[in-house]
C-alpha positions in Angstrom: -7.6 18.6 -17.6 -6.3 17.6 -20.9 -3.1 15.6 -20.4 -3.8 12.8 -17.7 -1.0 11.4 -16.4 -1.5 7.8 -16.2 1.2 6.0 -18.1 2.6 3.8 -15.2 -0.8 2.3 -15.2 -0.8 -0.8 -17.8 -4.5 -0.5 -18.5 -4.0 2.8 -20.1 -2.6 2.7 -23.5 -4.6 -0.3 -23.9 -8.4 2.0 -23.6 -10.0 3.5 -26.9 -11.2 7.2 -27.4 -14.1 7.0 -25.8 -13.0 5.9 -22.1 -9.9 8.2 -22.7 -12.6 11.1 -22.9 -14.7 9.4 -20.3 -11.6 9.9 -17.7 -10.4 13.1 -18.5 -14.0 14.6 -18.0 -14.2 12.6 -14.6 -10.8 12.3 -12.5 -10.6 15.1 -10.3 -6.8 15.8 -9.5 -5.5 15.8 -5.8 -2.5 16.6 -4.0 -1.8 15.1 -0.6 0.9 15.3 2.1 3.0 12.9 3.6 1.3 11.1 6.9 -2.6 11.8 5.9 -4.7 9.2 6.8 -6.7 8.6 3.6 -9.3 6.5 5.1 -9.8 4.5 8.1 -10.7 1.2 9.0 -14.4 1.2 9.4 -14.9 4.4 6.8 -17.0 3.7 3.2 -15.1 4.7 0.6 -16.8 7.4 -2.1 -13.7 7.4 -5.1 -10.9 5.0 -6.3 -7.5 6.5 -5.6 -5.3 6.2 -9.1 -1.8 7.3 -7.5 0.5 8.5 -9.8 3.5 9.9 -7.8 4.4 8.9 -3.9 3.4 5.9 -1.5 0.7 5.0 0.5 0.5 2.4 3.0 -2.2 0.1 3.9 -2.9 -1.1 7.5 -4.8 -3.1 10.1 -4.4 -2.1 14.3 -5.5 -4.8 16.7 -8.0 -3.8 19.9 -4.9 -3.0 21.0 -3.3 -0.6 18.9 -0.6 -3.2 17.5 -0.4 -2.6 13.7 0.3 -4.7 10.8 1.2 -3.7 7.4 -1.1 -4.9 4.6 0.5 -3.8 1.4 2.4 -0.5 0.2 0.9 0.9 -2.7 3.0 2.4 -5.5 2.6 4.7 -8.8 0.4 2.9 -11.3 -1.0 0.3 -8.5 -4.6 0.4 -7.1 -5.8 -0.4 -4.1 -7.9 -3.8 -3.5 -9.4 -2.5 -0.1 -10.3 1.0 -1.7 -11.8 -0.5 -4.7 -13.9 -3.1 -2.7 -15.4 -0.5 -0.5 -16.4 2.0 -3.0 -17.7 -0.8 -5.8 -19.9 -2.2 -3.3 -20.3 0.3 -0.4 -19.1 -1.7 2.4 -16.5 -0.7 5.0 -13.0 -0.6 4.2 -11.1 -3.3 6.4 -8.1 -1.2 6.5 -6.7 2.0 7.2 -5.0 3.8 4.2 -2.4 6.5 5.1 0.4 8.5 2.6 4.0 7.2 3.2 5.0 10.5 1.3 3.3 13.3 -0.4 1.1 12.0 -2.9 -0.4 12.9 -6.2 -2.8 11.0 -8.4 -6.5 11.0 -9.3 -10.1 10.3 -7.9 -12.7 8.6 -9.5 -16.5 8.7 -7.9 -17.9 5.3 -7.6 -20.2 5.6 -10.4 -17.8 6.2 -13.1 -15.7 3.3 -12.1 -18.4 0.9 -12.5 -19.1 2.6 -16.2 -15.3 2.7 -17.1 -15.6 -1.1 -15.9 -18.8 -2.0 -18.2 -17.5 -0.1 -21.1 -13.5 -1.1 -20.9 -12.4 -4.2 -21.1 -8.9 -3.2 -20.6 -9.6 -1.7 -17.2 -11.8 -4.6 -16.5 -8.5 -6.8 -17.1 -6.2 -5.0 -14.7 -9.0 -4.9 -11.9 -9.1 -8.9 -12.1 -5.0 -8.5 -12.0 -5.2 -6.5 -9.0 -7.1 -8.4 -6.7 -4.7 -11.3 -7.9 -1.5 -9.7 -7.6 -3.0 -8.5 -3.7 -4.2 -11.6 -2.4 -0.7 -13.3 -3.4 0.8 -10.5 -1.0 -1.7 -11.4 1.9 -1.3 -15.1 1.5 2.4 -14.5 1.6 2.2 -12.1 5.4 0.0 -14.6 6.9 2.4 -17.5 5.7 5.3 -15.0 7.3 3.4 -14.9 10.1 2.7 -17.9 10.6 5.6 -20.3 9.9 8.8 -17.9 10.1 10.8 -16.6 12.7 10.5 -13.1 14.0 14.1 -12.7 13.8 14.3 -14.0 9.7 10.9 -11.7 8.9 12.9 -8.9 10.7 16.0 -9.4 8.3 14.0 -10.2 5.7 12.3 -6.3 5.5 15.6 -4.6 6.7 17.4 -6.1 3.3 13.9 -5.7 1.3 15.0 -2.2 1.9 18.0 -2.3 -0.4 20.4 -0.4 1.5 23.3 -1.1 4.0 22.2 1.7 6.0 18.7 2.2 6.9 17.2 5.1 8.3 13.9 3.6 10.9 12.3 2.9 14.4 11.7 -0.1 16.4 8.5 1.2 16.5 8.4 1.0 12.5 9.3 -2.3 12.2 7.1 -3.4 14.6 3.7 -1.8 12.5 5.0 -3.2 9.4 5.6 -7.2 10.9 2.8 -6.8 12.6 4.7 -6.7 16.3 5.5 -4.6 19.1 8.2 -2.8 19.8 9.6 -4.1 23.1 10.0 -7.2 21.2 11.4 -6.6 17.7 13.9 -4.5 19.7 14.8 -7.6 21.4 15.2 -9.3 18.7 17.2 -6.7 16.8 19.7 -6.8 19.8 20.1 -10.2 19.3 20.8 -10.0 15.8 23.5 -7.2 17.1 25.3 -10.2 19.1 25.2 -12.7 16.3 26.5 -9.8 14.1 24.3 -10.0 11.3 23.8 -6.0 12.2 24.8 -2.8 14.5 22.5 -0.4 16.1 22.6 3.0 16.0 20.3 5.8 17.1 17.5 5.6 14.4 19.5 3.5 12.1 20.1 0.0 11.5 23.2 -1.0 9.9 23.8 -4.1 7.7 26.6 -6.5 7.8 
């Protein structure tokens, strides 16, 4: 592997020779397809994803199966709940699972601590990371707590930036962290106050 290709990540222009040689002799190249559950709530994590092409999603389920949607994680991002688990070896408090098919890079728990001692420009975006995540989980439990359903709901539908979007009730519900007897309700009475019309596995904006 000579060419790694890791340009949407803002640490890496920034690292000398020798951490440049460091990670093209230790990230191991994977392709994944769309829907794999990466890890799982509960698992310890053994390598830090570096995802270079696709989407992964990041989740919690209740004892009940209801699911809430962490964080999506895009090109050039890293995950905070991956990197927490294999840096220390504890259990990963979420469930991590490919939006669509994925490509990026693994890196064994060992040579991320090294890359950390010896870089201080990887040891810069880490810090950013954890930053930049737990402004995102402040902001859902805010959501959660002191907003309407029915403005959190319209709130992701135009965060999708389209007039037309292609979903489930059942998908909104995971990602607002609700079921989906109730966001349908909800969407129904967004129908009647026509902010929206329903169609069969659409949603259309007005």
């Amino acid at each position: 592997m000579k060419n790694l290709n890791l340009a949407k990540y803002p640490f890496y222009d920034d690292l000398d020779d020798k951490s440049t040689t460091f990670l093209t002799n230790k990230l191991k190249p994977i392709s994944i397809k769309k829907d794999n559950i990466l890890f799982f709530a509960g698992d310890i994590c053994d390598n830090i994803l570096f995802l270079t092409s696709g989407i992964v999603r990041l989740y919690i389920q209740s004892d009940d199966a209801d699911e809430i949607t962490l964080y999506q994680l895009n090109a050039g991002e890293q995950c905070i709940v991956n990197t927490a688990s294999t840096i220390s070896q504890t259990e990963a408090i979420g469930t991590a699972v490919t939006v669509t098919d994925i490509e990026g890079y693994l890196l064994d728990a060992a040579s991320v601590k090294e890359l950390a001692h010896q870089s201080d420009a990887y040891q810069s975006f880490l810090f950013s990371i954890y930053t930049l995540r737990m402004g995102n989980l402040v902001k859902l439990v805010n959501d959660i707590k002191f907003k309407r359903l029915d403005e959190r709901v319209l709130e992701w539908l135009h965060s999708q930036n389209k007039t037309l979007i292609q979903t489930t009730h059942e998908h909104i519900a995971n990602e607002l962290g609700s079921n989906r007897v109730v966001i349908s309700r909800v969407l129904k009475e967004l129908e009647k106050s026509s902010k929206l019309i329903l169609t069969r596995g659409a949603i259309e904006l007005i």
